[in-house]
C-alpha positions as CSV (number, residue, x, y, z in Angstrom):
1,X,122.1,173.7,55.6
2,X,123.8,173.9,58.5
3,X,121.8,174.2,61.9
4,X,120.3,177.5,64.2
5,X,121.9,177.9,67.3
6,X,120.6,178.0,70.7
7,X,121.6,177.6,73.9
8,X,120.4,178.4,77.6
9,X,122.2,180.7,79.5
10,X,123.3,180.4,83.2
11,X,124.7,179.4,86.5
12,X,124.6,176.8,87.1
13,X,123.6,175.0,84.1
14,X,125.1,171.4,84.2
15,X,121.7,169.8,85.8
16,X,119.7,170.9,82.9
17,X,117.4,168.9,80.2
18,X,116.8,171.7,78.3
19,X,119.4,170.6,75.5
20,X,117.7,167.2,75.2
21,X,114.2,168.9,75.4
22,X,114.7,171.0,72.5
23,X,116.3,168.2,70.2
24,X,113.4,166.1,70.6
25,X,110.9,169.2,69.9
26,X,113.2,169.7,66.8
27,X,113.5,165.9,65.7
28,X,109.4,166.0,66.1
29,X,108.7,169.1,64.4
30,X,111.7,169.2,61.6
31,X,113.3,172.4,62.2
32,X,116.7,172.3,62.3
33,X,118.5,173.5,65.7
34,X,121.4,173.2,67.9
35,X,120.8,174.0,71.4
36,X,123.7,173.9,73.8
37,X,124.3,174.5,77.7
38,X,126.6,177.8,78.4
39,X,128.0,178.5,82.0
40,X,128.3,181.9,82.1
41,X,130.2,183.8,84.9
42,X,128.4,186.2,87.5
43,X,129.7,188.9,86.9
44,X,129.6,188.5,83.1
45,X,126.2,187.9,81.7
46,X,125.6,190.7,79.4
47,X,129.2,189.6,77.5
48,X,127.7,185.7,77.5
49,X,124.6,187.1,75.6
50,X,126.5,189.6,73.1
51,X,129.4,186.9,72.7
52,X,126.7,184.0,71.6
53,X,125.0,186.5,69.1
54,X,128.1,187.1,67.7
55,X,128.9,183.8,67.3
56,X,125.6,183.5,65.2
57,X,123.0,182.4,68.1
58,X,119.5,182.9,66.9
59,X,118.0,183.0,70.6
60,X,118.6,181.8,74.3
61,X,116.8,180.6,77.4
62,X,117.9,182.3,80.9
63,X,117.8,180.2,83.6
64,X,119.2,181.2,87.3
65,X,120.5,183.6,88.2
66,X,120.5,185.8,85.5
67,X,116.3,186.2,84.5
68,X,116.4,190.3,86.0
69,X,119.2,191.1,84.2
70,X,118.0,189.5,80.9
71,X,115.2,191.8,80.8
72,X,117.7,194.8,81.0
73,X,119.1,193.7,77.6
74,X,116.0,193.7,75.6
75,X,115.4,196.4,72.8
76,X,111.3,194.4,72.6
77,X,109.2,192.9,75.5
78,X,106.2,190.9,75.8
79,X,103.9,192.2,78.2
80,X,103.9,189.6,80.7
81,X,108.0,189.7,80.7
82,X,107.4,193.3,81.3
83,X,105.0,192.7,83.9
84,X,107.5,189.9,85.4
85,X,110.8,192.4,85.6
86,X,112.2,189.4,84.9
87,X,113.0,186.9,81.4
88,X,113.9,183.4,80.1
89,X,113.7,183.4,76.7
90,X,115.3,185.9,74.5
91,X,115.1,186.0,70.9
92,X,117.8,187.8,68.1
93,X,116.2,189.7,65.6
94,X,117.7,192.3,63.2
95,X,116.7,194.6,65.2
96,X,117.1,194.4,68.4
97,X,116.6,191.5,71.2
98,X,113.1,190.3,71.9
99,X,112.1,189.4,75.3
100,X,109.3,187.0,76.7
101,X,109.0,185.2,79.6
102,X,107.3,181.5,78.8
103,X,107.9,180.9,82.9
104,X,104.6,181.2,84.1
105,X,102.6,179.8,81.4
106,X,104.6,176.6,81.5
107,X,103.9,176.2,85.1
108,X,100.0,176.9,84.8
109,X,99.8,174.9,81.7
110,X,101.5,171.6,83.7
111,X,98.9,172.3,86.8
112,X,95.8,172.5,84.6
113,X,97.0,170.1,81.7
114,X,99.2,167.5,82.9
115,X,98.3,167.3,86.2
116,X,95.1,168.3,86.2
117,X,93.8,170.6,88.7
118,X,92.3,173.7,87.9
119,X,93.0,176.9,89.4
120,X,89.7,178.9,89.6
121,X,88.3,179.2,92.6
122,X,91.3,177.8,94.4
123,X,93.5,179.2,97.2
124,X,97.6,179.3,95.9
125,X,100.2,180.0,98.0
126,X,103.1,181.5,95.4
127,X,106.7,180.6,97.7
128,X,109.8,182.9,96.7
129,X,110.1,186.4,95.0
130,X,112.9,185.7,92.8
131,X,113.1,185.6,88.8
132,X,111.0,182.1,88.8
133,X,108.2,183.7,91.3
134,X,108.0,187.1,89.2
135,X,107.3,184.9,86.0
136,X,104.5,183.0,87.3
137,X,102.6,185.2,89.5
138,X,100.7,186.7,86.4
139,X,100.1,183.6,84.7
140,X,98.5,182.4,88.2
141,X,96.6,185.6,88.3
142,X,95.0,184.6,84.7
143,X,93.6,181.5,86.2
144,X,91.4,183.4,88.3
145,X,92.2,181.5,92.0
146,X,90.0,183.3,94.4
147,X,92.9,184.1,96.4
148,X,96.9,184.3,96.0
149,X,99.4,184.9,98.4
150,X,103.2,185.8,97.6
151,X,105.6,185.1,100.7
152,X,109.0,185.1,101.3
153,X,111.5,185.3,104.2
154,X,112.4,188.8,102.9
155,X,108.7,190.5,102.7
156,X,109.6,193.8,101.4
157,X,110.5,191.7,97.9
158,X,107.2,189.9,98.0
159,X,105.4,193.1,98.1
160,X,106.9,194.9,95.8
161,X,106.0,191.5,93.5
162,X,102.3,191.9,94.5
163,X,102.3,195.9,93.8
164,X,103.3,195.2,90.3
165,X,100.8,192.9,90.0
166,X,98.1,194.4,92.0
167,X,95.9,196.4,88.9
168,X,96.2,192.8,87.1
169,X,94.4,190.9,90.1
170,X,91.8,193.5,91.3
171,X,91.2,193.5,87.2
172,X,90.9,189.6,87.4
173,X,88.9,189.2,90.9
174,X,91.7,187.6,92.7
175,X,92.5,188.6,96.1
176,X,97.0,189.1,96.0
177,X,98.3,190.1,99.0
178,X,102.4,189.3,100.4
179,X,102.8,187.8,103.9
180,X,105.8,186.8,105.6
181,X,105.9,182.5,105.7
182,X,104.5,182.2,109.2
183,X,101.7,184.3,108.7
184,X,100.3,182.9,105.8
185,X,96.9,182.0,107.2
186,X,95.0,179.0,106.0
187,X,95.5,176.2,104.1
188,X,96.0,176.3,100.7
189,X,94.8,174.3,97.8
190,X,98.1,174.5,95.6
191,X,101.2,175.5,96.6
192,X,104.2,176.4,94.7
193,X,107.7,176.4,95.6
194,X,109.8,179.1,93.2
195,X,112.4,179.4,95.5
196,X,115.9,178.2,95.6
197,X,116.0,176.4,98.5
198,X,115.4,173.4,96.7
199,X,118.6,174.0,94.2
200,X,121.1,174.1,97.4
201,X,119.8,171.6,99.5
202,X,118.0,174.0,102.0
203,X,114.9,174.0,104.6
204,X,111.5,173.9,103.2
205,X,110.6,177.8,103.5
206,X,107.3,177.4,104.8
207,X,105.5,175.1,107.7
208,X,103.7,171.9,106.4
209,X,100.6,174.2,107.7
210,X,99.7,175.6,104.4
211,X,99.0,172.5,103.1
212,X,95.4,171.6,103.1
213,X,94.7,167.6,103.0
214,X,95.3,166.5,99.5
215,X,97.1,170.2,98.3
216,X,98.8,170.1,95.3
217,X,102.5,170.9,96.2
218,X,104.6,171.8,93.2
219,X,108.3,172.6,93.1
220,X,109.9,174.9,90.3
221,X,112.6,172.4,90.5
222,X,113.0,168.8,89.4
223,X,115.9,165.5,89.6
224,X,117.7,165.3,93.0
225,X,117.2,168.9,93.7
226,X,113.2,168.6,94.0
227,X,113.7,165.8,96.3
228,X,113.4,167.1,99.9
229,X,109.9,169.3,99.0
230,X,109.0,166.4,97.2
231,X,109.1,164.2,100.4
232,X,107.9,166.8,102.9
233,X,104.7,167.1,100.4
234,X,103.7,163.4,100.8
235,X,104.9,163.6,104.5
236,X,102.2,166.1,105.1
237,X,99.6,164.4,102.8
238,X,100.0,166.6,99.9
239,X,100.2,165.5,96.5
240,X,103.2,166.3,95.1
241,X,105.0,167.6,92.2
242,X,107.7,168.4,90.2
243,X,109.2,171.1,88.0
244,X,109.8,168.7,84.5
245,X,106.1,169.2,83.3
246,X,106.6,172.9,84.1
247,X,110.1,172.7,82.5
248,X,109.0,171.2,79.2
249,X,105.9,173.8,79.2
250,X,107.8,176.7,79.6
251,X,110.4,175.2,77.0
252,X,107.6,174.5,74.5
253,X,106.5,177.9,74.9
254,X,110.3,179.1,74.2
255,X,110.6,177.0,70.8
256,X,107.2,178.7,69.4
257,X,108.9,181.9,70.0
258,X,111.7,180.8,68.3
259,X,110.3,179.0,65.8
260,X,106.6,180.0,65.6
261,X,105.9,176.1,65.9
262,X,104.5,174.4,68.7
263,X,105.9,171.4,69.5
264,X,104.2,168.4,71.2
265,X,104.8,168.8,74.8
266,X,103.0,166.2,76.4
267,X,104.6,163.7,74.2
268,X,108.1,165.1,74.9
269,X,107.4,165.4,78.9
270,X,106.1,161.5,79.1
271,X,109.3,160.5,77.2
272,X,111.8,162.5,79.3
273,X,109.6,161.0,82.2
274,X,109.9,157.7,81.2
275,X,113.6,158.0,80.4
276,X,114.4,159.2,83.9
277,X,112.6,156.3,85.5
């Protein structure tokens, strides 16, 4: 029987585990997939999407900078995609195209399960407003922090994240609000780093302030490119962390939506660990 295809969808994509990821949830699991890497142009994601269903592609992850436009393309969407404005998993059915967002829950799982810190009660500082950011602000709103603040060097986008998300945190108890990055008030007791800067080698976006003595500082990204936030976090006493537990959540989330299988994360994210050194 020959193999279901996958593949994740972006640009750029050469960095990624995602392929390696997915065979090992296959090989532990026994379904038989074939997931790939596709750079798609700019200017020509909608084609990349249509061209791999064509060519018999069962489903797709979206990874930068394409996650706004995937919702655009779906005929079915999962609340918290919906919520989001933003996807990274997209699934062909007969039908239509079904739309998710496994983001956020990936990120929240990593803090709570694999690192360990719960989120009630704490203070999170949510850095960015792009497709990462809009996937894990209602996920962080679930774990009931007591507060949550969205900044970003351009406001106006963090604030229209928080208004979408406002009824979901006043419904929750959270106090959301958007600030610019040197307004953002007191430290924090977990802060994430959703933005790009990370990817191309820029400035951290905020000042070591927000970090409160021990934080948990958490970057969306992981390899070489989480390095520098990695190193201002312990520089400034915070714990740090990287994207590859978030990475392999968020994937694990993708193959059950695939596959309606959970694969063993944990197992999968201590292996890739280990094989990275």
């Amino acid at each position: 029987m020959s193999a279901d295809l996958y593949c994740l969808i972006g640009n750029p994509v050469d960095h990624s585990k995602s392929p390696w990821i997915h065979a090992r949830f296959a090989e532990l699991t026994g379904q038989n997939i074939r997931y790939a890497k596709r750079l798609t142009p700019l200017d020509d994601f909608a084609q990349g999407v249509q061209a791999f269903r064509a060519e018999g592609g069962r489903g797709c992850n979206i990874t930068v900078p394409f996650k706004f436009e995937a919702a655009a393309l779906a005929t079915r969407i999962t609340p918290r995609a919906r919520l989001a404005g933003a996807c990274n998993t997209l699934r062909f059915d007969a039908d239509g195209i079904f739309a998710d967002n496994t983001d956020g829950v990936g990120l929240v799982t990593d803090i709570c399960n694999n690192a360990g810190i719960a989120l009630t009660g704490r203070d999170v500082l949510l850095v960015g407003a792009g497709g990462a950011a809009a996937g894990a602000l209602g996920p962080l709103i679930g774990a009931s922090p007591r507060r949550l603040v969205v900044t970003n060097r351009t406001l106006s986008r963090a604030a229209d994240l928080v208004a979408r998300h406002a009824e979901l945190a006043t419904r929750e108890g959270v106090a959301l609000q958007a600030l610019p990055p040197e307004a953002t008030g007191a430290p924090f007791d977990v802060v994430v780093n959703a933005t790009a800067s990370s990817l191309g080698g820029g400035d951290i976006p905020v000042p070591a302030a927000v970090l409160s003595p021990g934080a948990l500082a958490c970057d969306v990204m992981y390899g070489a490119a989480a390095q520098g936030f990695i190193h201002w976090a312990r520089r400034n006493g915070a714990t740090p962390r990287d994207g590859l537990g978030m990475l392999v959540e968020q994937a694990a989330e993708s193959f059950l939506v695939w596959r309606g299988v959970r694969p063993p994360a944990a197992q999968v994210l201590a292996e890739l660990r280990a094989s990275l050194g």
